[in-house]
Structures are given as C-alpha cells and as structure tokens.
N, C-alpha and C positions, 0 to 999 in steps of 0.2 A: 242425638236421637235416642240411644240407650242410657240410661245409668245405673253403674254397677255397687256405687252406694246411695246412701240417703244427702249424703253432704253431695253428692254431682248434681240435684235435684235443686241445686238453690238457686235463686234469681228468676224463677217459672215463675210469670205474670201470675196472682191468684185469680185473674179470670177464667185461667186456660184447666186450672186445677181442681178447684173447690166446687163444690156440690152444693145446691141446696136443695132443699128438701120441701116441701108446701105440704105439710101437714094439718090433716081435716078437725077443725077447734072441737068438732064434736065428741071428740076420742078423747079422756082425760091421761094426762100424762101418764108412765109406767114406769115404777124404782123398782126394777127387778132385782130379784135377791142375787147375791152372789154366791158362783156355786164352789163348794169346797175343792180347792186346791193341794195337789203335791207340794208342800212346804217347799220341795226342793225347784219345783216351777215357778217360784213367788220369783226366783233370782233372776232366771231369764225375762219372765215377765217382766221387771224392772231393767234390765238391762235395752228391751226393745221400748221399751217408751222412753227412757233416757234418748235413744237415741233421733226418737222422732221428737222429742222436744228441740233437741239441739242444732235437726234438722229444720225448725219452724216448721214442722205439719203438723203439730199440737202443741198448744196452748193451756193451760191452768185456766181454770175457772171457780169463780167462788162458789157459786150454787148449780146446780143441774137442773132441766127439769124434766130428763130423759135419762133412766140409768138402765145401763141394759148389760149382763157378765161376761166375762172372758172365758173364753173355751181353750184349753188345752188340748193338743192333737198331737201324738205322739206318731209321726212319720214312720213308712217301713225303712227309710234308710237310718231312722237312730235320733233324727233330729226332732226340733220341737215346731209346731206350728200356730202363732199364736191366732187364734178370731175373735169376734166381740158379736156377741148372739143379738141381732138388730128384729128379732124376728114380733115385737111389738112392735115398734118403731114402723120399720115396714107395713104393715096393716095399718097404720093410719096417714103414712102417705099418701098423697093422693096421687092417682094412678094417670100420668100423663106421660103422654111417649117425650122420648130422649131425643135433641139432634145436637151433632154434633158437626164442628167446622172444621174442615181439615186443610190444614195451609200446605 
C-alpha cells in the first residue's frame, strides 16, 4: 500500500501510474529558460534524478518538445525540495476532469 522508497514502487502496472496529458496543438511548445541554481543544489538535484531513473519513473530522452526548470525549495526543517515548474505546460492542457479507479 505504502512505499518508503523509490525502488518499493517497481512492478506498478504503468497503467495504474502514468499520466497523460492531451495538450491543445494550438499552444506552441515552451523551452523555458532554466533558472539559476545554488551550485551546491546541482548535487542533490542530481542525486534525485539518479534515483528516479534507477527507479524507471524517468527515462532519457533525445529531444524534448516541452522544457519547463527546476525549482529549489529550501524546507524549514533544513532539507531541500526539489519541483519542476509545469506552469506552461499546464495552460495548454486541456482541462478535463480526472477519474480514477480504485481497486
């Protein structure tokens, strides 16, 4: 029911997991600029993507045609929190309600 890592998450059918998206053609792509970085958050930031690769919930890609930056969030307990600012992205999705099946 829980899991406490990324690696407890393997063997989820990708139909129960993955998302997609139905973005409206009329929106042209957006390579958002990436925003300057704490040199010293480049580490962690690499550190959590290593791990979702390793996990299979990302994948390498050659080209993009959606590039949107990473946000850094410095937590009050000390930690770091990484997000990926979707907030183009978002605006050209198109707006249909969600359902979801719950076994």
């Amino acid at each position: 029911m829980f899991a406490w890592t990324y690696k407890d998450l393997k063997g989820i059918p990708p139909k129960l997991a993955q998302h997609r998206f139905e973005i409206d053609t009329s929106i042209p792509p957006a390579h958002q600029a990436r925003y300057t970085l704490n040199p010293n958050y480049v580490i962690v930031i690499k550190q959590d993507i290593d791990k979702l690769l390793v996990a299979g919930f990302i994948q390498p890609i050659k080209e993009a045609t959606w590039l949107s930056p990473i946000v850094v969030v410095l937590k009050k307990n000390g930690k770091l929190k990484i997000y990926v600012d979707f907030k183009k992205l978002n605006k050209a999705n198109q707006k249909k309600s969600l359902s979801f099946t719950i076994f």
